[in-house]
N, C-alpha and C positions, 0 to 999 in steps of 0.2 A: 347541336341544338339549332333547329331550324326557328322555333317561334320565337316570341318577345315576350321579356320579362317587364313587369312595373312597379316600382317602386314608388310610392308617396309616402309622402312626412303625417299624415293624418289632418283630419277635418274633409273628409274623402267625398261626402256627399253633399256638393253644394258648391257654389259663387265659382272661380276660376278653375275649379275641378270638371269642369264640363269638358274644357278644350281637351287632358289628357283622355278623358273616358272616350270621349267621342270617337278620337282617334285608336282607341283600341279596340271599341266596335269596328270600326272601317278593317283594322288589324284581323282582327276575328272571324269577318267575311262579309260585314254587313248587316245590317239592323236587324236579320231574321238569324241571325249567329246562335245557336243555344248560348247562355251564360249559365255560371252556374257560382251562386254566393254561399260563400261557406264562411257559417259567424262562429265559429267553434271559441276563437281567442275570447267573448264575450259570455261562455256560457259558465265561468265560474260563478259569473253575480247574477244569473239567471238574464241576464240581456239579451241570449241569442234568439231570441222572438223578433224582438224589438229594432236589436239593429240587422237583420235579413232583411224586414220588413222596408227597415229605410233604403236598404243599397236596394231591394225589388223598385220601390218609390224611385229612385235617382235615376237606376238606367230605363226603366221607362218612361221615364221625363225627358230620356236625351231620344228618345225614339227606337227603343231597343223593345222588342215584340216576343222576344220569348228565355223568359227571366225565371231561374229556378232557385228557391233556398233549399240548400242542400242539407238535411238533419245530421249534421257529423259533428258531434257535442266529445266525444269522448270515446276511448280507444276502441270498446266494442263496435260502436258506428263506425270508425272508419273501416271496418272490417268486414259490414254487412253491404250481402251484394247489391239492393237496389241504392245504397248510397254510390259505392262503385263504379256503377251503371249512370247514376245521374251524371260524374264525374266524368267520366270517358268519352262522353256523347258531346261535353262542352268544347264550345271553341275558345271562351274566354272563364277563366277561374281565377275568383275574388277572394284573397284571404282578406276578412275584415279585423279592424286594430280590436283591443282587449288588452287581454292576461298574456304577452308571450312565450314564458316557459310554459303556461299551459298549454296553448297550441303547439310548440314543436314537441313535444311530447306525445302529447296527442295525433301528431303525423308521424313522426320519426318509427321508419322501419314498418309501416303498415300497408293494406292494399292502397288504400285512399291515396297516399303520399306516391305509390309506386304507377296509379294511373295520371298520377296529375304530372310526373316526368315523363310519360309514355307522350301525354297529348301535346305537350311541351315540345319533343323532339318530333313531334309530327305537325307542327307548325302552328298553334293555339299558343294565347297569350295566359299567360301564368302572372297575376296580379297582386299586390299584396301594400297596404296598408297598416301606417305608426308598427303594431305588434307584426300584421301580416307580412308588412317589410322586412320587418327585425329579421322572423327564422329563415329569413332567405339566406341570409350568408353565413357563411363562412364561423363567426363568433356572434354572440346574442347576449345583449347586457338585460338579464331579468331583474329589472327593478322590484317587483314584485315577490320573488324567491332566492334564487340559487344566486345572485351575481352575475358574474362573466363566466357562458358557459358555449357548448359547440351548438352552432346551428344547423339546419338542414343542409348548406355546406355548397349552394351554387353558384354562387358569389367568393373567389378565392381570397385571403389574407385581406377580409373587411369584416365592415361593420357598420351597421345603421343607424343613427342617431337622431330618430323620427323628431315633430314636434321642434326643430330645430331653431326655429325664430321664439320660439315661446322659451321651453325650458329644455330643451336638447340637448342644446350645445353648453351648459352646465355638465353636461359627463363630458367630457372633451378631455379634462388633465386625468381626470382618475384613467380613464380608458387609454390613453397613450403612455402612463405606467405601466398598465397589465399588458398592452399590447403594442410594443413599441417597433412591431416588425407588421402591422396591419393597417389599410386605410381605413379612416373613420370619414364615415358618408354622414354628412347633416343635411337632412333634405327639410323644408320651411313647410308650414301648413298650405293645404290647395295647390300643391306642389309636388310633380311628378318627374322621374327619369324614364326614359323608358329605352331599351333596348334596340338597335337595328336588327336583331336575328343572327349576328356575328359578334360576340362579343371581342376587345371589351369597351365597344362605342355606345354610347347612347347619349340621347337628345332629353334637354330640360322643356317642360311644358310648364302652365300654370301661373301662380301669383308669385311665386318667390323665387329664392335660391336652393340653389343645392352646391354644398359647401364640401370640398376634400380637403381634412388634414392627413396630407404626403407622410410617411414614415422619413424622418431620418428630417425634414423641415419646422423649424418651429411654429406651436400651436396658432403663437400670434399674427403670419403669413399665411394664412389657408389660403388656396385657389378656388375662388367664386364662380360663378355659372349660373347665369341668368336663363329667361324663358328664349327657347331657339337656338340657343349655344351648346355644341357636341363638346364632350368629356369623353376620357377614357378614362377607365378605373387603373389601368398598368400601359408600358411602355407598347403601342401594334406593333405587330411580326412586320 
C-alpha cells in the first residue's frame, strides 16, 4: 500500500477538521487533486443528497477545486461504470459516516470497493469518517443491525469506535468481550489519524484524541494520543 488511509471519529466537516483534510489534499496532490465523496452509509434515511452536498461545501471551503459526489447509494451503483470511473480518476476518496452495515455491504466484493484498493495501492488517500471509518477494519460494530461483524478488513485485528468523546467509548466493555484478541481505536470528534503510507504508523491530527485499548491491557489504562503524536496500531518490523 503506497497511499494513506484516514480515519476520523465523525463531525467530519467543520472547526479543527480542516488541519486533517488539508493535509490530505496536500497527500492527494494538491488543491486541483480530483476528490471523490461517496455518501452511500447515509443513503438508508435518504441523506445522501444532503450530506455529498456538505463534504462538496467543506473541501471547497479548504481550497479544494475539483470536488465529485459520487452516486454510489446501493450495490447496483457500485457496479455501474460511470460510478467506477468517477472512483478510479480520484486521488482522494471520502467514505462519509451513516448506517455502517449498510455501507460495507454495500462495497464489500463489488467494482467500486475493488477500484478504491487499486487507487489506494497506487498512492491516493482512502478516507473514511464515524460509519466510513468503522468498514475500514478488520471488525465493524453495527449499531444499527447485525452487531459485531467482518469489515472491509484493511486494518488487521481492530476496530473503530468512532464519536469516542461523546458516546463511543461506551462500546468499549462489550467489544473487548467479543474481541479480546483485537485493538479498539476510539478516535474523538474533529479528529483524525491518518497513515504515513507504511503501515502500522500514523499521526493524530485535530481537536482530540485518539484512544487504543491494547488487547491483553485493562480497559481502564488505555494509551492516549494527542494532535501531532505518532501511534502504531501493532509492534514495527
Amino acid at each position: 500500500m503506497s497511499g494513506h488511509l484516514l480515519l476520523a471519529g465523525g463531525s467530519e466537516f467543520g472547526g479543527q477538521m480542516a488541519a486533517p483534510d488539508r493535509l490530505s489534499i496536500q497527500l492527494a496532490g494538491g488543491p486541483d487533486a480530483p476528490i471523490a465523496i461517496i455518501p452511500t452509509a447515509a443513503a438508508p434515511d435518504n441523506n445522501h443528497r444532503r450530506a455529498g452536498e456538505n463534504g462538496r461545501r467543506w473541501f471547497t471551503s479548504l481550497g479544494a477545486t475539483n470536488v465529485t459526489i459520487v452516486p454510489l447509494v446501493d450495490r447496483d451503483s457500485a457496479s455501474e461504470v460511470s460510478v467506477v470511473e468517477q472512483i478510479r480518476e480520484a486521488k482522494l476518496v471520502y467514505l462519509l459516516g451513516g448506517f455502517p452495515g449498510y455501507l460495507c455491504e454495500t462495497l464489500r466484493d463489488t467494482p467500486a470497493w475493488t477500484v478504491m484498493l487499486a487507487a489506494l495501492d497506487a498512492g491516493a488517500v482512502l478516507a473514511g469518517s464515524s460509519a466510513g471509518a468503522m468498514v475500514l477494519c478488520q471488525y465493524l460494530n453495527d449499531p444499527h443491525g447485525q452487531g459485531t461483524t467482518a469489515g472491509l478488513g484493511l486494518i488487521p485485528d481492530a476496530i473503530v469506535l468512532p464519536h469516542h468523546n461523546t458516546f463511543g467509548q461506551g462500546w468499549a466493555d462489550r467489544l473487548r468481550d467479543l474481541l479480546p484478541t483485537a485493538t479498539l481505536i476510539g478516535i474523538d470528534e474533529e479528529t483524525a489519524m491518518i497513515s504515513d503510507g507504511s503501515a502500522p504508523t500514523w499521526r493524530v491530527h485535530g481537536a482530540g484524541d485518539v484512544t487504543l485499548y491494547q488487547p491483553g491491557q485493562p480497559l481502564s489504562h488505555p494509551q492516549r494520543y494527542l494532535a501531532g503524536q505518532e501511534l502504531h496500531l501493532q509492534p514495527p518490523d
